[in-house]
N, CA and C atoms as a LAMMPS dump frame, in Angstrom:
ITEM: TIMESTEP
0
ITEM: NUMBER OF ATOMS
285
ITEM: BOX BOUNDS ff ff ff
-5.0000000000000000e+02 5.0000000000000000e+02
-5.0000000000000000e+02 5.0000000000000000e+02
-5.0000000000000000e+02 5.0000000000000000e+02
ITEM: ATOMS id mol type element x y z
1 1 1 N -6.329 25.155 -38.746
2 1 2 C -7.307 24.756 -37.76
3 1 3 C -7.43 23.235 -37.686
4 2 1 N -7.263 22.806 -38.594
5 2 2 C -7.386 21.245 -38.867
6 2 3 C -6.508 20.282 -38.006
7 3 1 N -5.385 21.057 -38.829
8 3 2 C -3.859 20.508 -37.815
9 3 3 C -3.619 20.785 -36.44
10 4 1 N -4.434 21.459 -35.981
11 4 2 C -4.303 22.017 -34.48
12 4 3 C -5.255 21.107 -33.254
13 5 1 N -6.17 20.809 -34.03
14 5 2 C -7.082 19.819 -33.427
15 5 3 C -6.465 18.357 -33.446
16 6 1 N -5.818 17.989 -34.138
17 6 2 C -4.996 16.637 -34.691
18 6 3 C -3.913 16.616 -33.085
19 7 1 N -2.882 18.054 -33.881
20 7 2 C -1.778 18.071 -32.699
21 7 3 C -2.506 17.969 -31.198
22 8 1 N -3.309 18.796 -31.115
23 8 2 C -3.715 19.167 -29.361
24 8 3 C -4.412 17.952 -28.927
25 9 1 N -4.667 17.297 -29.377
26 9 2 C -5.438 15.623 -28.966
27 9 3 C -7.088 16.218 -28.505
28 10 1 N -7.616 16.953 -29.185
29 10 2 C -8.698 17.507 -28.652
30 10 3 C -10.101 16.872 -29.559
31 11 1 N -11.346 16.403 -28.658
32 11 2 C -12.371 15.908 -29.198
33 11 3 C -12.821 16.466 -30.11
34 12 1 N -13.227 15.744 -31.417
35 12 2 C -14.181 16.574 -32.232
36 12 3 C -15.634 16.73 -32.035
37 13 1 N -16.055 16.068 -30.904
38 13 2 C -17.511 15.846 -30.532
39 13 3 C -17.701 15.879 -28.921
40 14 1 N -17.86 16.622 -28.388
41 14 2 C -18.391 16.291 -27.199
42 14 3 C -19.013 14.975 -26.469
43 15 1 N -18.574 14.389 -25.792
44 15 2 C -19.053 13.058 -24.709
45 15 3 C -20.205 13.489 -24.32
46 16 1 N -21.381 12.629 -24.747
47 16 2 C -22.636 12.964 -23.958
48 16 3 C -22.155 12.359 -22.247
49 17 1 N -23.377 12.471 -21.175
50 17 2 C -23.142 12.426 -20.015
51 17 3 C -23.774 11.137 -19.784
52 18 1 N -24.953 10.005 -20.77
53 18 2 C -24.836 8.931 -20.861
54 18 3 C -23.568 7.835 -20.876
55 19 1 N -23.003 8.24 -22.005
56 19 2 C -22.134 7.413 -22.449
57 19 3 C -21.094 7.584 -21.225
58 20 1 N -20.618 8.913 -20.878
59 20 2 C -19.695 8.76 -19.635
60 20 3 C -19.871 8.001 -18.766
61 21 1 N -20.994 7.751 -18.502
62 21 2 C -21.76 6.88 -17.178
63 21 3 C -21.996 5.724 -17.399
64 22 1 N -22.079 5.229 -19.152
65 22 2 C -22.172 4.311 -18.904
66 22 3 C -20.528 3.606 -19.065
67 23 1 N -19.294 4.485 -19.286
68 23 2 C -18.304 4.057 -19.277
69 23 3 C -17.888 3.472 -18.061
70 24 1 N -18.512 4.715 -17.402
71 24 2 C -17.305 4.824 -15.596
72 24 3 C -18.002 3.958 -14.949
73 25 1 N -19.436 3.64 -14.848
74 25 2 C -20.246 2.701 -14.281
75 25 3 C -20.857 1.369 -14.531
76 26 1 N -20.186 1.266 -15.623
77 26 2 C -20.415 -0.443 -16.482
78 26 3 C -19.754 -1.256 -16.44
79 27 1 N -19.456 -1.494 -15.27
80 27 2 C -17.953 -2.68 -14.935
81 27 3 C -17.99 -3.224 -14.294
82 28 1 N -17.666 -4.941 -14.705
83 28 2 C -17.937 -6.333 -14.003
84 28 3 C -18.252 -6.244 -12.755
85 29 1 N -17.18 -5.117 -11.801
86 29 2 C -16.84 -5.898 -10.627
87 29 3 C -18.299 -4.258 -9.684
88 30 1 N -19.076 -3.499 -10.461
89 30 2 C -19.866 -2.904 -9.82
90 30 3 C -21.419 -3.707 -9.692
91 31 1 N -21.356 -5.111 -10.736
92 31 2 C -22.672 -5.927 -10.318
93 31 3 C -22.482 -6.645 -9.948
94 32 1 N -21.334 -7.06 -9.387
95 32 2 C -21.481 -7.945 -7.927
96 32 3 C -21.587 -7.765 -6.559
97 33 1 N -22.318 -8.067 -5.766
98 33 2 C -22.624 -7.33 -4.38
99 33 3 C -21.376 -8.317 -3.487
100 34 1 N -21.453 -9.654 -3.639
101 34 2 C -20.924 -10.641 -2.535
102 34 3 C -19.533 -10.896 -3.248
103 35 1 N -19.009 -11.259 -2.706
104 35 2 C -17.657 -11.318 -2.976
105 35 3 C -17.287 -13.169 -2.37
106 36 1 N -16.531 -13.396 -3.364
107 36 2 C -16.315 -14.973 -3.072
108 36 3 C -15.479 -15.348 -1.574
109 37 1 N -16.183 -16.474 -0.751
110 37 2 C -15.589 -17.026 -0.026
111 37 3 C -14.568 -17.806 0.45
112 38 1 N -13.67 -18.111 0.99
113 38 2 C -13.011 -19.168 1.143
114 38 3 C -12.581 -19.895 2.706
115 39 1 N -12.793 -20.823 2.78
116 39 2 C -12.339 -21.105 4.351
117 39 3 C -11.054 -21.479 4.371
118 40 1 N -10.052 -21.182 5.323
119 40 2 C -8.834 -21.318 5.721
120 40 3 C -8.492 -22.993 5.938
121 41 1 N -7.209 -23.076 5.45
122 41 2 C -7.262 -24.842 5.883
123 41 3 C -6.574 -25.117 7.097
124 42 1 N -6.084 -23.933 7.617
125 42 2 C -5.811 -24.047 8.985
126 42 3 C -6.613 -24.302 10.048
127 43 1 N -7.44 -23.008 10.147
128 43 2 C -8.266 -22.516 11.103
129 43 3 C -9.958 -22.393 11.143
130 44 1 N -10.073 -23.066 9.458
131 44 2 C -11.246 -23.198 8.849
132 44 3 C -12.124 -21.512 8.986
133 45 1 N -11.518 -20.437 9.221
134 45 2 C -12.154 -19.425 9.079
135 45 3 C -13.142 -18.814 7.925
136 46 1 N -13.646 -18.025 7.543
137 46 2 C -13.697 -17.406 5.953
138 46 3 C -12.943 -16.094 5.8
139 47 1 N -12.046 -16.214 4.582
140 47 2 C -11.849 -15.225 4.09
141 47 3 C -11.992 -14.976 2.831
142 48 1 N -11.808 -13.68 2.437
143 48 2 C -11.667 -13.526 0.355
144 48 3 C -10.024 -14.482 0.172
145 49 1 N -10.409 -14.841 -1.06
146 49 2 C -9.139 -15.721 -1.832
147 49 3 C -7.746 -14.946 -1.594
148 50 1 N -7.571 -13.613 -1.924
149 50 2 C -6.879 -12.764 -2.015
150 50 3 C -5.721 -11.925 -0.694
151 51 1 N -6.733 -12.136 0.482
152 51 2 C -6.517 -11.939 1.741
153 51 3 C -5.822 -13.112 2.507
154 52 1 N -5.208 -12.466 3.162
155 52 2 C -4.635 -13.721 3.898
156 52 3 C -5.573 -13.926 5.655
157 53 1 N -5.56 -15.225 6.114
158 53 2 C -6.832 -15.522 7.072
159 53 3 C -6.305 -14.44 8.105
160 54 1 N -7.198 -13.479 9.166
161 54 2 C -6.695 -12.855 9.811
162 54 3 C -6.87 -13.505 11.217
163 55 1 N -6.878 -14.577 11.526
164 55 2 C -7.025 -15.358 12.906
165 55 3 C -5.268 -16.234 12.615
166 56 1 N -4.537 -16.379 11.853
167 56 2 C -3.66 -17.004 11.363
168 56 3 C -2.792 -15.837 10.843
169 57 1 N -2.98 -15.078 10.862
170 57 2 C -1.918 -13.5 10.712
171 57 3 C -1.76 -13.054 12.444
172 58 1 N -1.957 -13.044 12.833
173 58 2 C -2.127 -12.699 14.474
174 58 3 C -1.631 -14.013 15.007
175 59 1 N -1.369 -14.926 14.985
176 59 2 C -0.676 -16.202 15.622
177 59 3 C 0.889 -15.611 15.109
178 60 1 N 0.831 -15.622 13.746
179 60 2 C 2.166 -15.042 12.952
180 60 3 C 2.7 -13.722 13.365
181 61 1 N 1.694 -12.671 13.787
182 61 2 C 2.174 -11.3 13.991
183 61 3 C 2.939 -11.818 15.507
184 62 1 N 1.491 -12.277 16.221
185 62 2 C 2.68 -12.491 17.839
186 62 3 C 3.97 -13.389 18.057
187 63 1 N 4.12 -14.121 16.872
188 63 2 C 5.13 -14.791 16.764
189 63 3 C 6.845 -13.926 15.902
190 64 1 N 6.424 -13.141 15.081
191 64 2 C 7.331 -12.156 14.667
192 64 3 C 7.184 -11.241 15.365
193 65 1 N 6.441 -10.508 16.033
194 65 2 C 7.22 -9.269 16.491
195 65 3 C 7.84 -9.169 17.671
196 66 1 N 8.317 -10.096 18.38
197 66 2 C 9.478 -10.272 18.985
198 66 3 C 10.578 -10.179 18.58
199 67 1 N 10.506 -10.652 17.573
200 67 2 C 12.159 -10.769 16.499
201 67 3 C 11.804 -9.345 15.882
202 68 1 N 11.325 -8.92 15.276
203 68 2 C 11.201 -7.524 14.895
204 68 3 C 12.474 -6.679 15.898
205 69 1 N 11.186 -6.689 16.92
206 69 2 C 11.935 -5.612 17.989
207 69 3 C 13.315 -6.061 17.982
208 70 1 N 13.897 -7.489 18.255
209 70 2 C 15.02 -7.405 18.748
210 70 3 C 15.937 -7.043 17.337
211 71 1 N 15.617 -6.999 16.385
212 71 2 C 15.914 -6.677 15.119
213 71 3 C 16.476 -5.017 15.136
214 72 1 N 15.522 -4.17 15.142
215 72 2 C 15.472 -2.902 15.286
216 72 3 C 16.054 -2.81 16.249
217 73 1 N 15.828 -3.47 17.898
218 73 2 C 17.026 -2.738 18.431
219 73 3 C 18.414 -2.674 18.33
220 74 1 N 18.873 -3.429 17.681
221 74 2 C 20.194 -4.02 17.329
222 74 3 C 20.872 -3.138 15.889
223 75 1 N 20.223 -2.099 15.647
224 75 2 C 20.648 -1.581 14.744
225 75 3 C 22.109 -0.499 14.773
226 76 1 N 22.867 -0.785 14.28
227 76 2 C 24.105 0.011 14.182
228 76 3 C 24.132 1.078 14.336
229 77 1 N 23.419 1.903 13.182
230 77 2 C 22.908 3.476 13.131
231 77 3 C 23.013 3.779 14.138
232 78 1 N 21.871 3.329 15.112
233 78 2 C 20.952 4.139 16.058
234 78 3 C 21.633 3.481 17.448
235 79 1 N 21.848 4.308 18.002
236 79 2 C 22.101 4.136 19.509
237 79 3 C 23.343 4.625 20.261
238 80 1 N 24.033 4.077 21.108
239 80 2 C 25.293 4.653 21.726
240 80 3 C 26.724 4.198 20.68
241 81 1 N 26.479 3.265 20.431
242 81 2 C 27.542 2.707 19.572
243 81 3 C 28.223 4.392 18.388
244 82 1 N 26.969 4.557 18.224
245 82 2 C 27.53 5.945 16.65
246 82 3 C 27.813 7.124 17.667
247 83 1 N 29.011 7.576 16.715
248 83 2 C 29.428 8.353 17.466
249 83 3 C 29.711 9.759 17
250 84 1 N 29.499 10.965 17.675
251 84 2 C 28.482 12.048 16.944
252 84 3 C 29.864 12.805 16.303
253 85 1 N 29.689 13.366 14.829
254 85 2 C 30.988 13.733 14.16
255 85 3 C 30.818 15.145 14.559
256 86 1 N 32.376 15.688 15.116
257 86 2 C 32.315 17.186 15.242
258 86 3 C 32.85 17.589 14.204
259 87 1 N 32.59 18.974 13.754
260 87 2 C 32.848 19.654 12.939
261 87 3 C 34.145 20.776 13.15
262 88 1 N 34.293 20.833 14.313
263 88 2 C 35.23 22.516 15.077
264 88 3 C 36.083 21.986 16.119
265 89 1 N 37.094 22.265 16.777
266 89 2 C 37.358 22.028 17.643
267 89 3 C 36.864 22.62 18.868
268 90 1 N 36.255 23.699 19.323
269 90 2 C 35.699 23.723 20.115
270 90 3 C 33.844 23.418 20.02
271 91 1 N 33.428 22.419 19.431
272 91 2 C 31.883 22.465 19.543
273 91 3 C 32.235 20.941 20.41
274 92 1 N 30.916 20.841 21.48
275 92 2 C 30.342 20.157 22.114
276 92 3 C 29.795 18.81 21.503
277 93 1 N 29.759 17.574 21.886
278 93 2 C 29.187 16.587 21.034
279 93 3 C 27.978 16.207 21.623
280 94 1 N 27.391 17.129 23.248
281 94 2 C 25.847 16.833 23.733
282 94 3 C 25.169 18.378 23.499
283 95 1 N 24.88 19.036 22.687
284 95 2 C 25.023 20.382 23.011
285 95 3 C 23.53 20.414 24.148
């Protein structure tokens, strides 16, 4: 019985429902309400440190996704260029 409790990784004491709570709910980032600021040195906006400014992601998005598209359309794979492998001599290659 001894050894079985050892092997199975099993508590010898039950977790009160304090201590759980105060595990799962005692952490730095649940007593802070505000979250730190920063202004952009571009656009002088605010954002979190972590984020990138979203008035200055949207100058960038409309500026890449032009090239995107022409990116993707230009892909080898996909389009008329590939050319469909038959398997039989009599099967169809539009069926």
């Amino acid at each position: 019985m001894f050894f079985t409790r050892i092997l199975a990784g099993v508590p010898k004491y039950r977790t009160s429902k304090p201590r759980v709570l105060f595990r799962r709910y005692n952490r730095p980032f649940y007593q802070y309400t505000m979250r730190p600021l920063v202004q952009c040195s571009r656009c002088s906006a605010s954002h979190e440190p972590w984020v990138l400014c979203m008035d200055c992601y949207r100058v960038l998005r409309d500026v890449t996704e032009p090239i995107k598209r022409r990116m993707v359309s230009h892909n080898a794979y996909i389009g008329q260029r590939q050319q469909a492998m038959l398997r039989w001599t009599d099967e169809n290659a539009n069926p």
